[in-house]
Residue, then its C-alpha position, 0 to 999 in steps of 0.5 A: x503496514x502498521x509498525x510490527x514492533x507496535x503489534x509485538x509489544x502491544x496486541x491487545x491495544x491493536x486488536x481493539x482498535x482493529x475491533x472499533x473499526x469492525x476488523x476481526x484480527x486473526x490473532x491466534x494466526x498471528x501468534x503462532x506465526x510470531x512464535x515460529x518466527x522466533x523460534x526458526x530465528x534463534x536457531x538461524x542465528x545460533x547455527x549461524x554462530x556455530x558455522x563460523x565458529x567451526x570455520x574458525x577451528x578449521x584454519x587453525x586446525x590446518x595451521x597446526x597441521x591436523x586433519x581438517x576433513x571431519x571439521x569441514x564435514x561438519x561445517x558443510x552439514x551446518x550449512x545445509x542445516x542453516x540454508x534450510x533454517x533460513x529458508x523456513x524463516x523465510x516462508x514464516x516471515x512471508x507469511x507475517x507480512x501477507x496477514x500484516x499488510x491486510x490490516x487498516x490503520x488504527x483510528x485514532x482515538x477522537x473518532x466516535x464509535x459506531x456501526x454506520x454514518x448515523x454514527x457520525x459527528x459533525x465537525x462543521x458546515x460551509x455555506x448554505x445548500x442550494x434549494x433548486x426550483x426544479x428537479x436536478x438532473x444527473x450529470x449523465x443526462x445533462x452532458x449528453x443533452x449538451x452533446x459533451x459526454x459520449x458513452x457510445x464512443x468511449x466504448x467503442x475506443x475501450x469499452x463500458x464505463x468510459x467515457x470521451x468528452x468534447x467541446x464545451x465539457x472538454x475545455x471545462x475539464x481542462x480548466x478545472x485540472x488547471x485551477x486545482x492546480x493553481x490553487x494550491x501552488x500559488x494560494x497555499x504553497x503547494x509544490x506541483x510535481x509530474x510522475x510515471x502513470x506506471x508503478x512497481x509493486x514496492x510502490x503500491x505495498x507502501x500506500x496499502x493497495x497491495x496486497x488488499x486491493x489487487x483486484x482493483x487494479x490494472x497489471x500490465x504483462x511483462x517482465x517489470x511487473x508494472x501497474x497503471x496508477x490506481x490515484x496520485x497518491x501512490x507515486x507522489x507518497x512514495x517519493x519519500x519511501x526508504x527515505x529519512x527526511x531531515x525535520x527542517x524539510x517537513x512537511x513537504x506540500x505536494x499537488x499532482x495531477x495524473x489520471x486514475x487507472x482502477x477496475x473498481x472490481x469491489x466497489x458498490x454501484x461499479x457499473x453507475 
């Protein structure tokens, strides 16, 4: 979610910003949700500052011997007054974090505008790209040639859009989780560390899947309201979630290995 102080002061830098990256930002939704906000706030506080103030009254009332039946009436309707207050603002601040935690970062301001890739820049190029004197084969058909891939297995164990390996391909795939691995720890001072495959919801607002991307992820049922992990990222950034980390700790190099959980619900080619 981007700061909502940022969003208060400076909306119109926003909804630029929102507008480079072909984001229509409903800012006269946001607008009215942000007056509400206020408004159902300053009532809150002042029924609030009423409340203890006629509290107050009453102790002393009842120091000095007097009636307190009709200020306790009146502090028992300022409550009811300031529970349903607090309950609109309440509903009025939900309604600010859904439409808030739909919205993407900004770009900064380097990356150039455009509507598609033609659009972009190159920064740099490594190496050379290999020209093949035969036609290149899909990595489907070769690993199935080789006896490596088994899409039929796999969706028989689970179902379609698995697959099991074995073999040569299996041994490959665990060589190549090891040498990401000690690449980064041993090269470029990475810390490795391992994490639950399960995330609450908390975790997954913090790295933007959710509310936006729900549909792209796999709940598990149950009381907890787990999730299976959509990608690393999620747990390993949330490490640091509600934290403030002193400045001579940062920045902190993580690298993980977990497999990734994700429906692919939305995403062009799922089923490829």
């Amino acid at each position: 979610m981007l700061d909502p102080r940022l969003i208060r002061n400076d909306l119109d830098a926003v909804v630029a910003g929102l507008a480079r990256r072909g984001v229509e930002f409903d800012r006269v939704r946001y607008e009215e949700l942000e007056a509400r906000r206020r408004d159902i706030q300053v009532e809150t506080q002042d029924l609030q500052n009423e409340r203890n103030t006629r509290s107050k009254a009453i102790g002393k009332a009842k120091a000095a011997g007097e009636d307190i039946q009709p200020l306790l009436d009146e502090v028992s309707s300022l409550g009811e007054r300031l529970d349903a207050a607090k309950e609109q603002l309440r509903e009025v601040q939900d309604g600010l974090a859904d439409l808030l935690m739909g919205i993407p970062n900004l770009p900064d301001a380097s990356v150039p505008d455009g509507a598609d890739e033609d659009a972009n820049q190159e920064i740099r190029t490594w190496g050379v790209p290999r020209e093949f004197a035969f036609d290149a084969r899909d990595h489907v058909d070769l690993g199935e040639a080789m006896g490596g891939l088994h899409f039929d297995t796999a969706a028989k164990i689970a179902g379609s859009r698995f697959v099991a390996m074995s073999g040569q391909l299996a041994r490959l795939h665990r060589a190549l989780v090891q040498f990401m691995l000690e690449t980064h720890i041993r090269e470029h001072g990475y810390e490795e560390v391992y994490v639950p495959y399960l995330v609450n919801a908390d975790s997954l607002r913090g790295t933007g899947q959710l509310p936006k991307f729900e549909e792209d992820l796999f709940r598990m049922e149950g009381e907890h309201g787990y999730y299976l992990l959509p990608t690393a990222e999620v747990p390993v950034t949330n490490m640091a979630r509600d934290e403030i980390l002193d400045a001579d700790t940062v920045p902190r190099k993580y690298v993980c290995h977990t497999p990734c959980f994700r429906s692919e619900a939305g995403s062009h080619g799922k089923d490829t």
